[in-house]
C-alpha positions in Angstrom: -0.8 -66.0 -55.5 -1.0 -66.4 -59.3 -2.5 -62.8 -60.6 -4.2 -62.6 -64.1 -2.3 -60.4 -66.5 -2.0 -57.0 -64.9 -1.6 -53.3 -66.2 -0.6 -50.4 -64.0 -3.0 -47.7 -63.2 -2.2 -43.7 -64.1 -5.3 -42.3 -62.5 -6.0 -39.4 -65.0 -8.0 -36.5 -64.8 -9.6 -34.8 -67.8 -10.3 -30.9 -66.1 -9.8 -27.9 -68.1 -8.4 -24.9 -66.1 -12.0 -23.9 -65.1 -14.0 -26.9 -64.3 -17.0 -24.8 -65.6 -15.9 -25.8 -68.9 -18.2 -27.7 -71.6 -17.5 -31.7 -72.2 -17.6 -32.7 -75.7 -19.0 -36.5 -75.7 -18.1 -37.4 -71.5 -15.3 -38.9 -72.3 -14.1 -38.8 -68.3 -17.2 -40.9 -68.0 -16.0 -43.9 -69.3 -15.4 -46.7 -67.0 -12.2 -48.2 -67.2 -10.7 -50.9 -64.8 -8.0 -53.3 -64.3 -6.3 -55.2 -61.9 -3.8 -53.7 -59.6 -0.5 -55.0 -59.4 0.1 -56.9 -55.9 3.5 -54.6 -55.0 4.3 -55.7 -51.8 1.6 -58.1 -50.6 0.1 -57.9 -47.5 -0.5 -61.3 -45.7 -3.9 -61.3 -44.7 -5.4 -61.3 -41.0 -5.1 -58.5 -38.2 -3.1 -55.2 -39.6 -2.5 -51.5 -37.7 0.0 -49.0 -37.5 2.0 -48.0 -40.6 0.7 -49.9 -43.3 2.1 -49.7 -47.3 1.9 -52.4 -49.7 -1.2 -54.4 -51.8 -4.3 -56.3 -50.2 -4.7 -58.9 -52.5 -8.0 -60.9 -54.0 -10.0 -62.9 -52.2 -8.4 -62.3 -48.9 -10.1 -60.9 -45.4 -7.8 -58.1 -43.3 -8.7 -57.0 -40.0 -8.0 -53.6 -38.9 -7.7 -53.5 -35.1 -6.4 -50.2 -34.5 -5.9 -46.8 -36.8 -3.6 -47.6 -39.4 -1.4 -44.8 -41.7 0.2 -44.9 -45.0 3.4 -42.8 -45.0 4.2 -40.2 -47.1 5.8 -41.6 -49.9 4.2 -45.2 -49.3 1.0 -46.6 -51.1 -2.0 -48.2 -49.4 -3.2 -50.6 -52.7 -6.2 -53.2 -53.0 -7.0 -55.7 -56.1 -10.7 -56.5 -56.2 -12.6 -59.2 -54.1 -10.7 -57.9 -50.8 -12.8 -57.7 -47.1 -11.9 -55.1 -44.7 -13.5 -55.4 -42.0 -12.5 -52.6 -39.3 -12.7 -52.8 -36.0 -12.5 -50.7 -32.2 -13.8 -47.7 -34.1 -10.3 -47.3 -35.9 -9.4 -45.1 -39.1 -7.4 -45.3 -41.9 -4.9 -42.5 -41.9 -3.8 -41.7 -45.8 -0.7 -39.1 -46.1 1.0 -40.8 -48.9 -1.3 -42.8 -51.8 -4.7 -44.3 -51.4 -5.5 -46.6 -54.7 -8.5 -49.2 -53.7 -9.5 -50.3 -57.3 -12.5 -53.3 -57.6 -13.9 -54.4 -60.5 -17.9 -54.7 -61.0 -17.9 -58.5 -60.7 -15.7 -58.1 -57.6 -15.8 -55.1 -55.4 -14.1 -54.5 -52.4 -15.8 -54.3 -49.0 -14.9 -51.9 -45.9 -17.3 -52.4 -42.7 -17.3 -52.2 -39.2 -16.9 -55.7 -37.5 -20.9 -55.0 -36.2 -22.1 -53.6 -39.5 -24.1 -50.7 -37.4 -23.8 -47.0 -38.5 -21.1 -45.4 -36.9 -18.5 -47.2 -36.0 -15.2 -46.5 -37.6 -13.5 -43.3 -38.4 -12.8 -43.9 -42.3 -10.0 -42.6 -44.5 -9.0 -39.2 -43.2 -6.9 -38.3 -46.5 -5.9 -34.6 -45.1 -2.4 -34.4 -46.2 -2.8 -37.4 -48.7 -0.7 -37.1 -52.1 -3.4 -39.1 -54.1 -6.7 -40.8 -53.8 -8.2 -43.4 -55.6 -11.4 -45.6 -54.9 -13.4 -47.3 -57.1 -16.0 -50.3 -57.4 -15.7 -50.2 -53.4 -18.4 -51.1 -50.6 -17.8 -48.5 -48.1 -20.2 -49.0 -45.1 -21.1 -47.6 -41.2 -18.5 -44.8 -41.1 -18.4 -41.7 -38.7 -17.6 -43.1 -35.4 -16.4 -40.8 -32.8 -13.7 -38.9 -32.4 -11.8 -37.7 -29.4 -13.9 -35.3 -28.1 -17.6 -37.3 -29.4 -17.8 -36.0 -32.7 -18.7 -37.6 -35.9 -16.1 -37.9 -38.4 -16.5 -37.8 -42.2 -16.2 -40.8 -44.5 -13.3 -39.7 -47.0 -12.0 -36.2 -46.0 -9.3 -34.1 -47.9 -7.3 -30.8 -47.2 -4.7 -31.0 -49.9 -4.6 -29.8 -53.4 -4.3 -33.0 -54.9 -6.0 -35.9 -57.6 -9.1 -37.5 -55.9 -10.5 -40.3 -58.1 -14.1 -41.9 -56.5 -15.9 -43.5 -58.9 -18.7 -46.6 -58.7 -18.4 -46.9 -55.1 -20.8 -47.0 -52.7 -22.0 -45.5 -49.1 -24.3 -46.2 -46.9 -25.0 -45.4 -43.4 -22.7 -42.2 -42.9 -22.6 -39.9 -39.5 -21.2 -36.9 -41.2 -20.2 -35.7 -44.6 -19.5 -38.7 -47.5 -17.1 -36.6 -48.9 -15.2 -33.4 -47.7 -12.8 -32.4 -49.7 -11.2 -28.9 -49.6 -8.3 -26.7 -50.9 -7.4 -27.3 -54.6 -8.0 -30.5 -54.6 -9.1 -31.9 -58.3 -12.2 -34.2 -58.0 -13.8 -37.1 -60.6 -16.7 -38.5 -58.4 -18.8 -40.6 -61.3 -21.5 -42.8 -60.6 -21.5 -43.5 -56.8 -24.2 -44.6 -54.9 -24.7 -42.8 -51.4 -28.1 -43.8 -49.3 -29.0 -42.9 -45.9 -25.9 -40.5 -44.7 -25.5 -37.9 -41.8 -26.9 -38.0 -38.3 -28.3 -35.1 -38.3 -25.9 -32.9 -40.1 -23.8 -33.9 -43.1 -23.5 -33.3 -47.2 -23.4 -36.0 -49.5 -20.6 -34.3 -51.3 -19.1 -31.1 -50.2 -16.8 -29.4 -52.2 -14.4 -26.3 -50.6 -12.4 -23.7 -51.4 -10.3 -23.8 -54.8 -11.8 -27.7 -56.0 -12.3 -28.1 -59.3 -13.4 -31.2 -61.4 -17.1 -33.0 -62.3 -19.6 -34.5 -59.9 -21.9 -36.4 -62.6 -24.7 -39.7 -62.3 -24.1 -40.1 -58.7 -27.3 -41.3 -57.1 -27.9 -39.7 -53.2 -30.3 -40.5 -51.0 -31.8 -39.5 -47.6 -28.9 -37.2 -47.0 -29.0 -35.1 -44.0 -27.8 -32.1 -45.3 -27.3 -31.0 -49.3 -26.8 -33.6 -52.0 -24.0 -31.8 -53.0 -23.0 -28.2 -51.9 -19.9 -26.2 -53.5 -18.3 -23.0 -51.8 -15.1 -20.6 -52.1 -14.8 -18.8 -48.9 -16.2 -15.2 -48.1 -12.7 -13.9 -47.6 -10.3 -15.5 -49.9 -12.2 -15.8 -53.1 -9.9 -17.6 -55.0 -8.6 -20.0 -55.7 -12.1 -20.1 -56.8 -14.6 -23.9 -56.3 -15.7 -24.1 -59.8 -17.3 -27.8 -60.7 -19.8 -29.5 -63.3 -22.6 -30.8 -61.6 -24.9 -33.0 -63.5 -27.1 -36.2 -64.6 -27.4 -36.6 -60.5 -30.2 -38.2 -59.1 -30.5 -36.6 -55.5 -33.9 -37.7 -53.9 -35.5 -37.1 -50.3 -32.1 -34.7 -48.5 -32.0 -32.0 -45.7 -34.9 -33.3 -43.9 -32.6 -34.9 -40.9 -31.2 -31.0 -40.3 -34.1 -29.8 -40.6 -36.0 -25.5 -40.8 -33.0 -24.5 -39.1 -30.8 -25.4 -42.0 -32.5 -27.0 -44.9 -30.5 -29.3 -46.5 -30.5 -28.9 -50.3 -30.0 -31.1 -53.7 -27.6 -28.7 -54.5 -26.0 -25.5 -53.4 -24.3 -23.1 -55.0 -22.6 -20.6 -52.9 -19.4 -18.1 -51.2 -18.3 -17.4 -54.5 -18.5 -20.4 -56.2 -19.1 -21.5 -59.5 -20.8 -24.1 -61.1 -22.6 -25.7 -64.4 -25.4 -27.5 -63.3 -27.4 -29.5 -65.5 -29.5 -32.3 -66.0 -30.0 -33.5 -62.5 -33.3 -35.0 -61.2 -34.3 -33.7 -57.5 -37.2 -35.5 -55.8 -38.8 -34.9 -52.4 -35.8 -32.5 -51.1 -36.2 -30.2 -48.5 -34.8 -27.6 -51.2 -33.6 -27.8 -54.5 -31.3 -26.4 -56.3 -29.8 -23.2 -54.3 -27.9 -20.7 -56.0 -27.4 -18.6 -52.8 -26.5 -14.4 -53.6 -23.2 -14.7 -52.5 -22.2 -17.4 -55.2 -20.4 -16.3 -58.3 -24.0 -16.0 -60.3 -22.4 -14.5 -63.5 -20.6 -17.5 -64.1 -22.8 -20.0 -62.6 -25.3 -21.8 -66.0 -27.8 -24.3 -64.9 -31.1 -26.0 -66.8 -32.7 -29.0 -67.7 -33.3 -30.3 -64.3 -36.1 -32.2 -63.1 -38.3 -30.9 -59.7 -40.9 -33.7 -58.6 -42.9 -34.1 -55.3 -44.3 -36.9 -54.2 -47.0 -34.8 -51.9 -47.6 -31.0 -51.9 -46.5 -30.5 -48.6 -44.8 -32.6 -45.7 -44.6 -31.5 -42.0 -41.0 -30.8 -40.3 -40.8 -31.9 -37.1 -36.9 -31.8 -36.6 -37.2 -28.8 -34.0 -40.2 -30.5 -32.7 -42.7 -28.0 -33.8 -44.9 -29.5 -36.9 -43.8 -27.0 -39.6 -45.4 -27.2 -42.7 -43.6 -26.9 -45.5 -44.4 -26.3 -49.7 -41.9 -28.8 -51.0 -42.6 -27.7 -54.1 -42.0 -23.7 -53.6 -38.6 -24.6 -52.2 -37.6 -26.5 -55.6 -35.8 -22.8 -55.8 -36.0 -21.2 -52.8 -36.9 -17.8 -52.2 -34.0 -16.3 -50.8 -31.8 -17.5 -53.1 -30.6 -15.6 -56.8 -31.2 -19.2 -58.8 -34.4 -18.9 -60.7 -36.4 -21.7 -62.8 -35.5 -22.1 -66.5 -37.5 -22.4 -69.3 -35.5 -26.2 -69.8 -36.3 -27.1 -66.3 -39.0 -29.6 -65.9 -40.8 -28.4 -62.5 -43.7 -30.2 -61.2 -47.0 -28.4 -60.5 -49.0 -31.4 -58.8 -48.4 -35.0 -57.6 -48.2 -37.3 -60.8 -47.0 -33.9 -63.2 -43.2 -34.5 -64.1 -43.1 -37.5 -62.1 -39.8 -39.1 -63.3 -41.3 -42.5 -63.6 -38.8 -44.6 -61.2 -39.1 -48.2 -61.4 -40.2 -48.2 -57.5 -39.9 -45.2 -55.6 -41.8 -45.0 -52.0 -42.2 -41.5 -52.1 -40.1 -41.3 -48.5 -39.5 -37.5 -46.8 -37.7 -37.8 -44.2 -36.2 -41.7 -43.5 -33.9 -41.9 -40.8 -30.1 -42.1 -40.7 -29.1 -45.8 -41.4 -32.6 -46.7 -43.3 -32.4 -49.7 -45.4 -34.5 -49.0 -49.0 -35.5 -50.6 -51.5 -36.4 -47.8 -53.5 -34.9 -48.1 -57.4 -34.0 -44.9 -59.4 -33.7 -46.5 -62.7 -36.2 -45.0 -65.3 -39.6 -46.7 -66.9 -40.1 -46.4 -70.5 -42.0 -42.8 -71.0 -39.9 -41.0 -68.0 -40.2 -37.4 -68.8 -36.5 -37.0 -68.4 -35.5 -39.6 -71.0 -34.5 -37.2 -74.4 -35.0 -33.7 -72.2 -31.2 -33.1 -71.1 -28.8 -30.3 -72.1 -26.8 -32.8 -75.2 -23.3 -31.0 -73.9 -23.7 -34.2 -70.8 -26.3 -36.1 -71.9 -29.5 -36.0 -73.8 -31.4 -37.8 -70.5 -32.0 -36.3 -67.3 -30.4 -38.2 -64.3 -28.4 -40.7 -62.9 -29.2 -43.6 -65.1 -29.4 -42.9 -68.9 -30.3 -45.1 -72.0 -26.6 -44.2 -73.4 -25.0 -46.7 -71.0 -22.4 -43.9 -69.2 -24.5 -43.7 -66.1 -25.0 -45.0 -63.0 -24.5 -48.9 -62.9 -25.7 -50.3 -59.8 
């Protein structure tokens, strides 16, 4: 196949020593794609077992059975490529993961019946790097050997992990679990209707660094995204910049007896967390005691309610609950700031969504409609912290945000 001209991709990674660092201008924002080369092609049709080599544009691959890229080998896709993955299988990554669409021509993983839960996604554990961007990655979380759910991309090593402009839908478990060391980008994904009943967006574990910025979440089981070190072994320490997220209706799935959150803060983590609009979560933004709160900063984020309360009936008793006393909860050390915008009735900070439903608690595998761009007059347009961006949320009038 005759490629256009093509450039090789050095996935790069902008993090100071401390994630918790400042960013002067966002410059790890910046979108930047090209085509990758087609290194060992791989003819298209049915493919398992040990896989390495390049899907290339325009073609459709079937996975019939769990695939794994060797250590050492790279699993590669130019834009415009179809997965579609069937008998529940997984894609097992211990060498180099690098899926790379463009916005005109994004590449699609799906289950063969396109229902939630049925195949096992990329179990990256012992992967050496991961890269995925402009990528449809649907109906992931089927079973595992003994009935569990599985997450959609999960890490364990302490290694580059590149997501950007992707997006999720339809989930069992976490989106993303990534955990010891590993050094994260995760800009301006899209992640709707995740988790059974249990399940973070984007949880982040002991000793990851990097930024989680203008990702949009919604209807999350559990927290939009939660950060934590570990009780025992405090460092290497979970230190990440959180902000311009727009995390909207999470936690209800899971329910009083763990309310899932916008964001967490906590087990000795730190974080900067700013300029992130939270709508209609169970909780807001948690900064739990046992978090590093010297060195955690947060402001300028946006609390709204569509109703003054909303009834839990996850346990199936009808609890009640103040959505808008849990924008910082209680029991928690994070307290509002005079930047914040913090609604005090229905229509007060209302963010001004161009459509927005005013959903609670949707059900895993919900389709919406809903749109989380901002109208003209949004109270977060010109309110954010100028070190990210001088907007509040996912999609700002600068142009580095969100662009679905």
């Amino acid at each position: 196949m005759k490629l256009a001209k093509s450039y090789l991709i050095i996935p790069v990674l902008i993090l100071a020593v401390s994630a918790c660092s400042k960013h002067s201008n966002n410059d790890n924002t910046k979108v930047v794609t090209a085509t990758v080369p087609a290194s060992n092609p791989i003819a298209p049709g049915n493919i398992s077992g040990f896989v390495k080599g390049t899907f290339t544009t325009g073609n459709t691959y079937t996975i019939t059975g769990d695939i794994t890229i060797k250590p050492g080998d790279t699993l590669a896709s130019q834009q415009g490529v179809t997965v579609v993955v069937q008998n529940n299988a997984q894609i097992i990554v211990q060498g180099v993961l690098n899926v790379v669409g463009t916005q005109d021509q994004p590449i699609s993983f799906n289950s063969s019946s396109k229902l939630p839960g049925n195949w096992g996604g990329f179990a990256c554990d012992s992967a050496q790097a991961v890269i995925v961007k402009w990528a449809h990655i649907d109906n992931t979380g089927g079973p595992d050997a003994t009935g569990g759910t599985r997450k959609t991309i999960s890490v364990k090593a302490p290694i580059n992990v590149d997501i950007e402009d992707s997006w999720f839908t339809n989930g069992q478990d976490d989106l993303m679990g990534i955990q010891n060391g590993a050094k994260v980008t995760i800009l301006r994904n899209t992640i709707l209707s995740s988790g059974s009943t249990d399940g973070e967006a984007i949880n982040l574990k002991t000793g990851v660094t990097g930024t989680v910025a203008y990702n949009v979440v919604y209807s999350q089981a559990g927290t939009g995204v939660k950060l934590e070190t570990s009780d025992t072994k405090p460092l290497p320490q979970t230190a990440v910049d959180v902000y311009n997220n727009t995390i909207v209706s999470c936690g209800w799935r899971r329910g009083s007896a763990e309310p899932g959150r916008g964001v967490s803060v906590d087990l000795n983590a730190k974080a900067n967390v700013y300029n992130n609009i939270m709508v209609n979560d169970y909780q807001g933004l948690e900064i739990f005691t046992g978090a590093d709160t010297i060195n955690t900063k947060y402001g300028n984020n946006l609390f709204y309610s569509s109703a003054d309360t909303y009834v839990d009936t996850t346990q199936g008793l009808n609890i009640v609950v103040n959505v808008r006393s849990n924008f910082y909860p209680g029991d928690g050390a994070g307290k509002p700031q005079a930047s914040d915008l913090i609604s005090t009735k229905v229509g007060d900070k209302d963010p001004l969504f161009k459509s927005f439903d005013g959903t609670f608690g949707a059900k895993n595998g919900a389709a919406t409609s809903n749109d989380f761009h901002l109208n003209t007059g949004s109270p977060a347009l010109g309110k954010g912290n100028a070190t990210y961006n001088n907007d509040i949320g996912a999609y700002t009038s600068d142009g580095k945000g969100n662009k679905h």
